[in-house]
DSSP file (Angstrom, degrees, kcal/mol; ACC not computed):
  #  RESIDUE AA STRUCTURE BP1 BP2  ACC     N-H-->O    O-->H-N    N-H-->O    O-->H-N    TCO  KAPPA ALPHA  PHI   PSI    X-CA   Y-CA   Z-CA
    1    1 A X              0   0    0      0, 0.0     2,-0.2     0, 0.0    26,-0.2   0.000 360.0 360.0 360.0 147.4  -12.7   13.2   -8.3
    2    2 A X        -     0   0    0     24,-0.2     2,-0.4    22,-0.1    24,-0.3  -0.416 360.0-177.9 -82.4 151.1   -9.9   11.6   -6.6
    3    3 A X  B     +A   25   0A   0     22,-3.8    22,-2.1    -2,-0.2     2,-0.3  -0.948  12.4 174.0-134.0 157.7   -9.5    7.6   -7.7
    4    4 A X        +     0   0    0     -2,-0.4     2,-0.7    20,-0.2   104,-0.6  -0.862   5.3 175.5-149.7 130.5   -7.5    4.8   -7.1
    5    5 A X        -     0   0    0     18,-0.5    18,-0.8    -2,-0.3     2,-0.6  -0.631  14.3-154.0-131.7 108.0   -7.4    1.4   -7.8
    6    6 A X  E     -B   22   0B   0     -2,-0.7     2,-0.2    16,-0.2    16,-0.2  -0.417   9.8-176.6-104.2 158.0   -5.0   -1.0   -7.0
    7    7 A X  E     +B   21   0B   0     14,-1.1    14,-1.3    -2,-0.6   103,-0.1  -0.571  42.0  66.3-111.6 161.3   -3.7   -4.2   -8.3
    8    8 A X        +     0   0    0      1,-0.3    11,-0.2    -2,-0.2    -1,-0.1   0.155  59.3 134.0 104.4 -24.3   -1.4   -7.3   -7.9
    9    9 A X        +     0   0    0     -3,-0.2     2,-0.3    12,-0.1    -1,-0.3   0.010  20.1 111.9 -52.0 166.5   -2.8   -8.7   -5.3
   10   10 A X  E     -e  112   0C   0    101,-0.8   103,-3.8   100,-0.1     2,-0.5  -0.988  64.2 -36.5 162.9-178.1   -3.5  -12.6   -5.2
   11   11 A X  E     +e  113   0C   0     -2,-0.3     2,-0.4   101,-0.1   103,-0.2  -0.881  52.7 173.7-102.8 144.3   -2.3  -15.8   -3.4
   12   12 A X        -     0   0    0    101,-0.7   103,-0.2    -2,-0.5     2,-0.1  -0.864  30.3-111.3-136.5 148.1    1.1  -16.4   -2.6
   13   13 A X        -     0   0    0     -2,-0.4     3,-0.3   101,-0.2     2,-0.2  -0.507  50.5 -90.3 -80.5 165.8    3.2  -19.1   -0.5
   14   14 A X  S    S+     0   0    0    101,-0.9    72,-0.2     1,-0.2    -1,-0.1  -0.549 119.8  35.9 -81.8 133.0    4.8  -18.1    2.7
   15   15 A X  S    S+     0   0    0     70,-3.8    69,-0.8    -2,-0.2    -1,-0.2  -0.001  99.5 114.6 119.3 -66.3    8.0  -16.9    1.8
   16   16 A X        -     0   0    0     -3,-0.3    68,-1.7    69,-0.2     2,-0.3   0.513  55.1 -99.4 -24.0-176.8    7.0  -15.3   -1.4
   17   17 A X  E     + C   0  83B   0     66,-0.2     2,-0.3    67,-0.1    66,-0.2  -0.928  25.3 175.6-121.4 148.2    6.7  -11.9   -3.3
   18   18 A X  E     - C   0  82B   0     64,-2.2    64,-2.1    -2,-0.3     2,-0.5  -0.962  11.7-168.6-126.2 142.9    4.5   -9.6   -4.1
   19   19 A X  E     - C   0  81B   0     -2,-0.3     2,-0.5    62,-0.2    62,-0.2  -0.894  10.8-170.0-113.1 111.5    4.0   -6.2   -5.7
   20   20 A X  E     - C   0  80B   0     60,-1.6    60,-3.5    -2,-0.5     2,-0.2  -0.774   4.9-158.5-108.2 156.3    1.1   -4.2   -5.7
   21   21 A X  E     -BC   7  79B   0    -14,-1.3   -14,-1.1    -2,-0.5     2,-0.3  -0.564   4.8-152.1-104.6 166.1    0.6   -1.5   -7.5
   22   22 A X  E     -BC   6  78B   0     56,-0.7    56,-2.9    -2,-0.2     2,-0.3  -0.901   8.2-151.1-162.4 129.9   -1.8    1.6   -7.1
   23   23 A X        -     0   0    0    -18,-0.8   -18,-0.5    -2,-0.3    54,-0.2  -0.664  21.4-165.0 -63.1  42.3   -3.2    3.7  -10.0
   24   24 A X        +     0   0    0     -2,-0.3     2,-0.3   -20,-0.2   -20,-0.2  -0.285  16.2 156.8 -79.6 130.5   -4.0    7.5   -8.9
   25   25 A X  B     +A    3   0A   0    -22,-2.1   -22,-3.8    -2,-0.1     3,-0.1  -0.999  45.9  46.3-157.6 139.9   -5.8    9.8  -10.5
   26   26 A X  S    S+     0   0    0      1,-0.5     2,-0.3    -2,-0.3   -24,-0.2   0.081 102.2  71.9 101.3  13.7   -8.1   13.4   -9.9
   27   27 A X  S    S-     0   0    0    -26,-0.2     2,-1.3   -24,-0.1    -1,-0.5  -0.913  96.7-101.9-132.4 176.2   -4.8   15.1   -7.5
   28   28 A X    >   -     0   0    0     -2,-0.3     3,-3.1     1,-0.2     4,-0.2  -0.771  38.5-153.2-106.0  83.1   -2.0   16.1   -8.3
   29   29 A X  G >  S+     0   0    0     -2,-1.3     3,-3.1     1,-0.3     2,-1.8   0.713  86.8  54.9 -16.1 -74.7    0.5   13.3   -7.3
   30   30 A X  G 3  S+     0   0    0      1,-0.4    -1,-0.3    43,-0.2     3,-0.1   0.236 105.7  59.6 -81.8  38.4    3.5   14.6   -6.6
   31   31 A X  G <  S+     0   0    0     -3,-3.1    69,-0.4    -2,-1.8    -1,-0.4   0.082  97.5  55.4-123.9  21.8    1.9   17.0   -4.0
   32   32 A X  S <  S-     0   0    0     -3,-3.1    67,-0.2    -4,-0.2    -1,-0.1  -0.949  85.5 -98.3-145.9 132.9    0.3   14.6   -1.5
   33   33 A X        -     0   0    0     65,-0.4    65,-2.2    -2,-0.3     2,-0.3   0.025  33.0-149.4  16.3 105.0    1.5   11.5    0.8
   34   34 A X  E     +GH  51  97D   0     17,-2.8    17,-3.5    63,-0.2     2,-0.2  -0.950  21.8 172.4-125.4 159.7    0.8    8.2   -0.5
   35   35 A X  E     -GH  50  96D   0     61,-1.4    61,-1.8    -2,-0.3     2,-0.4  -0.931  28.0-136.6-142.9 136.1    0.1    5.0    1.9
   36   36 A X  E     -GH  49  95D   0     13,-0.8    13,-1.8    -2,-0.2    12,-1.7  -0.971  23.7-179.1-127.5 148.1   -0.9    1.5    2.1
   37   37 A X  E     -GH  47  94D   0     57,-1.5    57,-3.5    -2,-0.4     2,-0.3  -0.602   2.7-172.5 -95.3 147.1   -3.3    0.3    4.6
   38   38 A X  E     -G   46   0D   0      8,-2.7     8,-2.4    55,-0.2     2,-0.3  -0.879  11.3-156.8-147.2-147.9   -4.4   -2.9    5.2
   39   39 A X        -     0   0    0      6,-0.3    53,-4.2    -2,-0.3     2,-0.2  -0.852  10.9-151.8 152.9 102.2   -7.0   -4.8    7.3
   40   40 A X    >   -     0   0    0     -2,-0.3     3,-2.8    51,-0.2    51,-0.2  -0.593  39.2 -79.6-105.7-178.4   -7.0   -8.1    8.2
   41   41 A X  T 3  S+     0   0    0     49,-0.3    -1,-0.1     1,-0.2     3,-0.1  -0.245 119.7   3.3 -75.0 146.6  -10.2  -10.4    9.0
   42   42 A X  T 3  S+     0   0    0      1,-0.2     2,-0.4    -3,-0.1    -1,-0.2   0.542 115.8  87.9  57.6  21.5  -11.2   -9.6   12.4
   43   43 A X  S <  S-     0   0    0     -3,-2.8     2,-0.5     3,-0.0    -1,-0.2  -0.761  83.4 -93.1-117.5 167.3   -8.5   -6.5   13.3
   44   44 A X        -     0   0    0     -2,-0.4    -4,-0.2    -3,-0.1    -6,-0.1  -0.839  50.3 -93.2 -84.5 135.1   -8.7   -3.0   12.7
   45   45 A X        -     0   0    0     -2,-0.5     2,-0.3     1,-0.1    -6,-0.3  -0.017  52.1-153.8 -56.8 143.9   -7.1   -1.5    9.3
   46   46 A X  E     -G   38   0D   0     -8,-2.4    -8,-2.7    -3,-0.1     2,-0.3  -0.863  25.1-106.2-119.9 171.9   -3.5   -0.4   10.0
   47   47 A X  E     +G   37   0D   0     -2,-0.3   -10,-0.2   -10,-0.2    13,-0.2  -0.732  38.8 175.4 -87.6 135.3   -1.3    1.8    8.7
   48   48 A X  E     -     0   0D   0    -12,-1.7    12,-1.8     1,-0.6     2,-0.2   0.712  61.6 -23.7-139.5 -77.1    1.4   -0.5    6.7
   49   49 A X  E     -GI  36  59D   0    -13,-1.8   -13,-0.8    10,-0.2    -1,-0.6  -0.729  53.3-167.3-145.4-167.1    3.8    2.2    4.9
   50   50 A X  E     -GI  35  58D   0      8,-1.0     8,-1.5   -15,-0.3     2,-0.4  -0.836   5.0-160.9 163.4 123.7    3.8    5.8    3.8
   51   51 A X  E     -GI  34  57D   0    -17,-3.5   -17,-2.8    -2,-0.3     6,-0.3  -0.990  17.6-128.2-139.8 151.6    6.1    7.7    1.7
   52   52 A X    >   -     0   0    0      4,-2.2     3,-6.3    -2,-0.4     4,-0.5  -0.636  28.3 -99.4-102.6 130.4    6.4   11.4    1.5
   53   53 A X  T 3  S+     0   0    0      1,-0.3   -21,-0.1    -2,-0.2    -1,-0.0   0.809 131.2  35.4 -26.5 -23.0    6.5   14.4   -1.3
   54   54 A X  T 3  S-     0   0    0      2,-0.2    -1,-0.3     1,-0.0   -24,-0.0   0.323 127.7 -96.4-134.3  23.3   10.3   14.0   -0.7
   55   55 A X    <   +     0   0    0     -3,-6.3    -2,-0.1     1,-0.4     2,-0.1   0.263  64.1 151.9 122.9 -11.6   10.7   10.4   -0.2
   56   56 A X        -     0   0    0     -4,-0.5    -4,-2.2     1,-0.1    -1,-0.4  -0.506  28.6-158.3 -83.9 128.6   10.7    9.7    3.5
   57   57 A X  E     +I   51   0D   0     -6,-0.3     2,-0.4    -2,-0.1    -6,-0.2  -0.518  12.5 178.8 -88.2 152.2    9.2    5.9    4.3
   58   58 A X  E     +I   50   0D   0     -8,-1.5    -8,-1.0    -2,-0.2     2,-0.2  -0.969   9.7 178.3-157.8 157.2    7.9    5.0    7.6
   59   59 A X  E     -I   49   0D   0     -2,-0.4     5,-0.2   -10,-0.2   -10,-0.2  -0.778  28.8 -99.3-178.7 143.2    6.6    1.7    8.1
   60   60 A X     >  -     0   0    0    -12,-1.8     4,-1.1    -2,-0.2     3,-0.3   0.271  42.4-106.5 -57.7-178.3    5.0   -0.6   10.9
   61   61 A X  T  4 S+     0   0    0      1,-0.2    -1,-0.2     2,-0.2   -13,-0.1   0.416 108.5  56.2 -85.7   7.3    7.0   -3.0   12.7
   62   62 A X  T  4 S+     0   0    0    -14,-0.1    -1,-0.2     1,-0.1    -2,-0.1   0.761 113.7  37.3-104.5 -17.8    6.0   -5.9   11.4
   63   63 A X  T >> S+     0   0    0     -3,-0.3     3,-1.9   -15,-0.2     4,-1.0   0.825  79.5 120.9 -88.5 -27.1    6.6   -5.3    8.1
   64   64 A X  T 3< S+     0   0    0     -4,-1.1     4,-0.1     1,-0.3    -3,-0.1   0.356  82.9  20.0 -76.6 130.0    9.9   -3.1    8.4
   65   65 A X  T 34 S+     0   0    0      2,-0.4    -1,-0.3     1,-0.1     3,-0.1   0.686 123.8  61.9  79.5   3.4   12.9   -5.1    6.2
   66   66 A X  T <4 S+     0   0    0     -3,-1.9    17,-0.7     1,-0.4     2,-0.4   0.642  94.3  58.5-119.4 -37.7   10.5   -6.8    4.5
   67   67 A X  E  <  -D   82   0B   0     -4,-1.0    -2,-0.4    15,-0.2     2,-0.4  -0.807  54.6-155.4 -74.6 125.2    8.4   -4.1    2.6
   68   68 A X  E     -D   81   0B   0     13,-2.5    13,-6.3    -2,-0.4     2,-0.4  -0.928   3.0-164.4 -92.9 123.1    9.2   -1.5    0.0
   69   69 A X  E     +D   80   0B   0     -2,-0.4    11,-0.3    11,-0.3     2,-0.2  -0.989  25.6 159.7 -63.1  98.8    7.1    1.5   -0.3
   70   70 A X  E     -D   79   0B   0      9,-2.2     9,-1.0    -2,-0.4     2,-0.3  -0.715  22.9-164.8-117.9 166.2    7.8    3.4   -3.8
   71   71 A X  E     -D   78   0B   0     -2,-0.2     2,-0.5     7,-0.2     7,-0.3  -0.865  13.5-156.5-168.0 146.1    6.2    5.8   -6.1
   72   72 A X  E  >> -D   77   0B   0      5,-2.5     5,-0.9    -2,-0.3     4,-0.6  -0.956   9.4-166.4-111.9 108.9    7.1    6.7   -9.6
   73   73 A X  T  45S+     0   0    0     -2,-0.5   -43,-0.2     2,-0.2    -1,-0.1   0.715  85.8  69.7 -83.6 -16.6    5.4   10.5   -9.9
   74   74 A X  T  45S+     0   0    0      1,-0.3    -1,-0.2     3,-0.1   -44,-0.0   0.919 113.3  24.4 -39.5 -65.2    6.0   10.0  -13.9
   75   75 A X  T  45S-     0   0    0     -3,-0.5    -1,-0.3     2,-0.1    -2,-0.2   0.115 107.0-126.2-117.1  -0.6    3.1    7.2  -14.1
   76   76 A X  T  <5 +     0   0    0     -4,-0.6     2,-0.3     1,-0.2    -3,-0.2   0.839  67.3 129.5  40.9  94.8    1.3    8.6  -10.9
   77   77 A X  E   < - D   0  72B   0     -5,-0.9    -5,-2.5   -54,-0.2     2,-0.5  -0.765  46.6-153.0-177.4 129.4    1.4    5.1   -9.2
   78   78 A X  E     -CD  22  71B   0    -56,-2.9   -56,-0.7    -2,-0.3     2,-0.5  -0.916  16.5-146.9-106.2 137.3    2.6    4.2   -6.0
   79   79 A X  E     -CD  21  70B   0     -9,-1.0    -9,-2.2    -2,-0.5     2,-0.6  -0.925  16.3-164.7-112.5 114.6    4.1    0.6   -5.1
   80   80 A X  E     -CD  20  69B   0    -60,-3.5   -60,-1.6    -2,-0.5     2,-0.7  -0.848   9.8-163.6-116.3 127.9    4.3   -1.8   -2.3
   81   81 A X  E     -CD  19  68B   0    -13,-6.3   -13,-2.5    -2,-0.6     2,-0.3  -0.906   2.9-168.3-130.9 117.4    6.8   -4.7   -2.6
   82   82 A X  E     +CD  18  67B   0    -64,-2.1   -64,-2.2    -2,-0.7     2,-0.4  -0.780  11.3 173.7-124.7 114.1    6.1   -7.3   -0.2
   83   83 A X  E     +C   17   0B   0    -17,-0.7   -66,-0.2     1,-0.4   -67,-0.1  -0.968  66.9  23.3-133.7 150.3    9.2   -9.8   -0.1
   84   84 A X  S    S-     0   0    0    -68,-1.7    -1,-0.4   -69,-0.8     2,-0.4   0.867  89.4-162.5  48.5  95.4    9.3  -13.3    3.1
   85   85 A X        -     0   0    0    -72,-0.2   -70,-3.8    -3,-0.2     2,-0.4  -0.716   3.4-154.0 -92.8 134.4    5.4  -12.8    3.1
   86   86 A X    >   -     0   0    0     -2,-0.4     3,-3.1   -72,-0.2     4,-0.2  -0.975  28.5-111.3-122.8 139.0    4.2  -14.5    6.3
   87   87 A X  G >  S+     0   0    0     -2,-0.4     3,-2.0     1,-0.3    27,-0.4   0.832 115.8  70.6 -63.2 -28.4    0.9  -15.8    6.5
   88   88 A X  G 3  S+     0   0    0      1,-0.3    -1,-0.3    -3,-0.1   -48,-0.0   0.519  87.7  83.2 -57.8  -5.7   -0.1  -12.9    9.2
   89   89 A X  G <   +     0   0    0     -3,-3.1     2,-0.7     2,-0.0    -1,-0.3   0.375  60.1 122.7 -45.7 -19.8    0.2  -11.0    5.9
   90   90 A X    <   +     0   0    0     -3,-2.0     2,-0.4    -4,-0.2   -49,-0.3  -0.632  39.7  88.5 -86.5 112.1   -2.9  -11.7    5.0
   91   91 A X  E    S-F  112   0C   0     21,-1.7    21,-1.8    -2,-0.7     2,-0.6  -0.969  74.3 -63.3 171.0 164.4   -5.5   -8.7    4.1
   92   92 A X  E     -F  111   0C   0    -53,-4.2    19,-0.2    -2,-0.4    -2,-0.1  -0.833  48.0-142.1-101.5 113.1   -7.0   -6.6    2.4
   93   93 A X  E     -F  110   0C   0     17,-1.7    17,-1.1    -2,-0.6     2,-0.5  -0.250  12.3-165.0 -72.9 143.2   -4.4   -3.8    1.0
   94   94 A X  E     -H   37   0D   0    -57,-3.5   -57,-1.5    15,-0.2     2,-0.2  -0.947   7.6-158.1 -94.5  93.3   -5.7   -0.2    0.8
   95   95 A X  E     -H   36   0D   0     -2,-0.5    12,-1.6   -59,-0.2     2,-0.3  -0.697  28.9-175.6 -84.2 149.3   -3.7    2.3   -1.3
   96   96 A X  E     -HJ  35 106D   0    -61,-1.8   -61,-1.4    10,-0.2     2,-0.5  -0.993  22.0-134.8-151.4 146.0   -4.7    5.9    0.1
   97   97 A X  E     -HJ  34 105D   0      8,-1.5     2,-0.8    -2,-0.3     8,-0.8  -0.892  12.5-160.1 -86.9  92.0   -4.1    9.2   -0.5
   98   98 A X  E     - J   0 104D   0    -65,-2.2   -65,-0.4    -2,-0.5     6,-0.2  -0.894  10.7-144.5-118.3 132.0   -3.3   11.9    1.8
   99   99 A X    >   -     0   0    0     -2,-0.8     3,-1.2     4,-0.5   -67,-0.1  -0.466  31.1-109.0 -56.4 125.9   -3.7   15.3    1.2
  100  100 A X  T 3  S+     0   0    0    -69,-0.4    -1,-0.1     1,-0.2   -68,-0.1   0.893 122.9  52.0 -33.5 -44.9   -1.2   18.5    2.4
  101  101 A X  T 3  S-     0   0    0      1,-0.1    -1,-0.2     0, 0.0     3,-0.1   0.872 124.2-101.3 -57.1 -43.3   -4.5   19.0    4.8
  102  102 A X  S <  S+     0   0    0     -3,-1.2    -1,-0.1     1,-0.4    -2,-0.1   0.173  75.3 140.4 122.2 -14.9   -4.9   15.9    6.2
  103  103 A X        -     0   0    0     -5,-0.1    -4,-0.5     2,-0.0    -1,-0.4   0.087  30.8-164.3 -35.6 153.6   -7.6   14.9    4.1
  104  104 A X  E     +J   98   0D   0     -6,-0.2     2,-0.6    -3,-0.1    -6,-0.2  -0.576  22.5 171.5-137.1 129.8   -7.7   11.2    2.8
  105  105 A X  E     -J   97   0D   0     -8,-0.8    -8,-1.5    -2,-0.1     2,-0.2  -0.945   8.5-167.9-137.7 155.2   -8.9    8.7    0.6
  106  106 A X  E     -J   96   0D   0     -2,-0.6   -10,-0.2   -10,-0.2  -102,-0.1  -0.694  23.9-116.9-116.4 147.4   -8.1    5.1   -0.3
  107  107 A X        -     0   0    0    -12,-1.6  -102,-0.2    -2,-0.2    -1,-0.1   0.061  40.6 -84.9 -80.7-162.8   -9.3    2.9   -3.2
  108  108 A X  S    S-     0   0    0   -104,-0.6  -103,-0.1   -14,-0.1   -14,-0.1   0.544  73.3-146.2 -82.1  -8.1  -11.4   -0.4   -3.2
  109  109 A X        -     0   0    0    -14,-0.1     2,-0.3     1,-0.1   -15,-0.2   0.726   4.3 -80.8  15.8 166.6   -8.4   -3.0   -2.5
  110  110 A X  E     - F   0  93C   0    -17,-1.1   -17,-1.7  -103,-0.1  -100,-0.1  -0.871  21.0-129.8-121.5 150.0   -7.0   -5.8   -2.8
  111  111 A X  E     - F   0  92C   0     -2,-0.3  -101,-0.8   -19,-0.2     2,-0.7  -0.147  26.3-177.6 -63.6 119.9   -7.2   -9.0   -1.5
  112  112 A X  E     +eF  10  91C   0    -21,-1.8   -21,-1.7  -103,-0.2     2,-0.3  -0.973   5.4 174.5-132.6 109.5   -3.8  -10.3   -0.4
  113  113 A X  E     -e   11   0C   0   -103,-3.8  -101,-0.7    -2,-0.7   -26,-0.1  -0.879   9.9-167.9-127.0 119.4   -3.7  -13.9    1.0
  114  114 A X        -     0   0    0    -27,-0.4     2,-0.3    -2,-0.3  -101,-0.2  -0.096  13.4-150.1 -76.1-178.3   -0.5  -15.9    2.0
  115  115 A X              0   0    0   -103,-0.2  -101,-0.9   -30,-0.1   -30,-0.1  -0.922 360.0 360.0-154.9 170.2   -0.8  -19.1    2.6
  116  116 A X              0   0    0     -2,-0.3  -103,-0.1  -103,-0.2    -1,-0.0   0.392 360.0 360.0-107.3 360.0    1.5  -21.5    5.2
């Protein structure tokens, strides 16, 4: 079954860094799409970043020049490196899984709070 669990999350000053990480395991990594989502209190989850079987990033506009999206296919782990964290940062990160179909699923997340 597919899992994920990610880590790293925590509190941070405005300003900051952080890296989270996400664990994946029951696919076959280096064939699917990896993401993180997050969802802050009172919004609807967005889409954050995304990187691709062959590397390609996309990422919203509020993060763009501040976020790194990676994945190491080695360690099956995907990475988010969150660098001038702003308090509008503040959510709960998703790591997710997308499938050549279209299919997806995301782990439990973690809690990411800046604080001003």
């Amino acid at each position: 079954q597919v899992h994920l669990v990610e880590s790293g999350g925590g509190l941070v000053q405005a300003g900051g860094s952080l890296r989270l990480s996400c664990a994946v395991s029951g696919v076959t990594f280096s064939r699917v799409a990896v993401a993180w989502d997050r969802q802050a209190p009172g919004k609807q989850r967005e889409l954050v970043a995304r990187i691709t079987i062959g590397g390609n990033t996309n990422y919203v506009d509020s993060v763009k020049g501040r976020f790194t999206i990676s994945r190491d296919n080695a360690k099956n782990t995907v990475y988010l490196q969150m660098n001038s964290v702003k308090p509008e940062d503040t959510a709960v990160y998703y790591c997710k899984v997308i499938l050549f179909s279209g299919v997806e699923y995301w782990g439990q997340g973690t809690q990411v709070t800046v604080s001003s």
